[in-house]
C-alpha positions as CSV (number, residue, x, y, z in Angstrom):
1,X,-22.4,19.5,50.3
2,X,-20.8,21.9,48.4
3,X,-19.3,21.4,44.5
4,X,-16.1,21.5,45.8
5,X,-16.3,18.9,48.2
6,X,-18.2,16.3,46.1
7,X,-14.9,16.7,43.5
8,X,-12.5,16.9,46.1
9,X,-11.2,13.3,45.6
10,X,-9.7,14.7,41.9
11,X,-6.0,15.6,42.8
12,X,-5.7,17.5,39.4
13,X,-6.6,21.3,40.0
14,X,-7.3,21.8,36.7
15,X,-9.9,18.5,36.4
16,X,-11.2,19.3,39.1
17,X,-12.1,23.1,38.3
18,X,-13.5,21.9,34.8
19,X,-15.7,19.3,36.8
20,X,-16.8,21.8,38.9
21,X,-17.1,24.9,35.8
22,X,-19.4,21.9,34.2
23,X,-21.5,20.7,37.2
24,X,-22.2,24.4,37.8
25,X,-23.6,24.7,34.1
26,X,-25.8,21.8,34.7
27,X,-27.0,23.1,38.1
28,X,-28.2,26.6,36.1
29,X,-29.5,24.5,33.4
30,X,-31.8,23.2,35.8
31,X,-32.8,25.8,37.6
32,X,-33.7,27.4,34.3
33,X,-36.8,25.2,33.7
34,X,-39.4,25.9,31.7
35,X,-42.9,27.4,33.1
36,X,-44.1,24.3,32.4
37,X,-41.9,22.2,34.6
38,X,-42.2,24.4,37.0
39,X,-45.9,23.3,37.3
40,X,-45.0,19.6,38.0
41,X,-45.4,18.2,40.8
42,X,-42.9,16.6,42.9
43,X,-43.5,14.0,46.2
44,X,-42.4,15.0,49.3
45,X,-41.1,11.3,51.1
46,X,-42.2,12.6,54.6
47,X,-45.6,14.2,54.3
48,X,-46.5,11.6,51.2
49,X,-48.3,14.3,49.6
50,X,-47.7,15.7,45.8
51,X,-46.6,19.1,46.1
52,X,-45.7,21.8,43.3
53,X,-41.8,22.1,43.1
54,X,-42.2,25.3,44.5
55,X,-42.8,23.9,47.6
56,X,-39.1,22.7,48.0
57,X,-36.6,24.7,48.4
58,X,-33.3,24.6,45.8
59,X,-30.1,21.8,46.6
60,X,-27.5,22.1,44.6
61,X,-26.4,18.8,45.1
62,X,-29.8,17.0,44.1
63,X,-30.1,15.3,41.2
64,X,-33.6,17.7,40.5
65,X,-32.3,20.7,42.1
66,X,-34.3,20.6,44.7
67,X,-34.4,19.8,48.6
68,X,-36.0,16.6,49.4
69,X,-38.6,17.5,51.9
70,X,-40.9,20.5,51.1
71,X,-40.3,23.4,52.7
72,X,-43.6,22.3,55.5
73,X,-41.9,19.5,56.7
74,X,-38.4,20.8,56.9
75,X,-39.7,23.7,59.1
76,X,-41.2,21.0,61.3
77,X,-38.2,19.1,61.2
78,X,-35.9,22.2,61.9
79,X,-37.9,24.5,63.5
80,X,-35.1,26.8,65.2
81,X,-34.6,28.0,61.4
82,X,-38.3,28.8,61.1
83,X,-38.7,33.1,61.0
84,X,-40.2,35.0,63.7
């Protein structure tokens, strides 16, 4: 889902662009993590295995920024979007 939709509900253009300006700040903020936190691991729900959070791929719309499966298990899931 894009920013757009998730504030669509706001009938005020100019709310709902500041909503958006601000949830697009806090999006970067995010994916500007520290080496650090980029370390941590994260738990992918299918697999059950802890994975580094490079092993997910970015959401916009997540609370962490990132997808919820790792990028393993979504191929599996998907695989007519897996590169020949």
């Amino acid at each position: 889902m894009a920013l757009e939709d998730a504030f669509r509900h706001i009938t005020d253009p100019e709310e709902r662009a500041a909503l958006i300006s601000v949830a697009r700040l806090e999006v970067a903020r995010r994916r500007r993590r520290s080496e650090t936190e980029a370390e941590q691991l994260k738990r992918c729900p299918r697999c059950a295995k802890e994975k580094p959070r490079s092993a997910f791929g970015a959401s916009v719309t997540r609370y962490d920024g990132l997808q919820g499966w790792c990028r393993e298990c979504r191929s599996r899931r998907h695989p007519k979007n897996q590169r020949v």
